[in-house]
C-alpha positions, -999 to 999 in steps of 0.1 A, spaced: -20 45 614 -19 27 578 -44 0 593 -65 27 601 -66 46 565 -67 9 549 -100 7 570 -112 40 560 -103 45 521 -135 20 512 -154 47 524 -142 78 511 -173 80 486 -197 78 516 -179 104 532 -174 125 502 -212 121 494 -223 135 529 -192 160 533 -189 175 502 -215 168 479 -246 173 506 -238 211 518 -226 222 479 -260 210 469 -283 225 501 -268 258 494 -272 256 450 -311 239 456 -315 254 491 -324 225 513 -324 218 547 -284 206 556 -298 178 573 -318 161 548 -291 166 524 -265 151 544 -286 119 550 -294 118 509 -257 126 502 -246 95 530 -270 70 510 -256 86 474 -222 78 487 -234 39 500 -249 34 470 -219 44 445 -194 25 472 -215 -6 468 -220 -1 427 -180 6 425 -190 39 408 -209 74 412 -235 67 380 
């Protein structure tokens, strides 16, 4: 099991970017889910590749 989370924390801003950010933001701007998901997933790349959200 700790393999597993040690394999999964890296991620955790792409999966914050397309689970949390992407359906807060379609609701407040009232996009499509969909779209918002896939802009949240490359958000989330992009900030785990930077090392930071801005």
């Amino acid at each position: 099991m700790q393999n597993v989370i040690e394999r999964v924390m890296p991620w955790g801003p792409v999966f914050f970017g397309g689970l949390v950010f992407a359906p807060m933001w379609s609701a407040a701007l009232d996009i499509n889910l969909p779209a918002m998901i896939a802009l949240g997933l490359v958000w989330g790349y992009v900030a785990k590749v930077r090392g930071r959200w801005f």
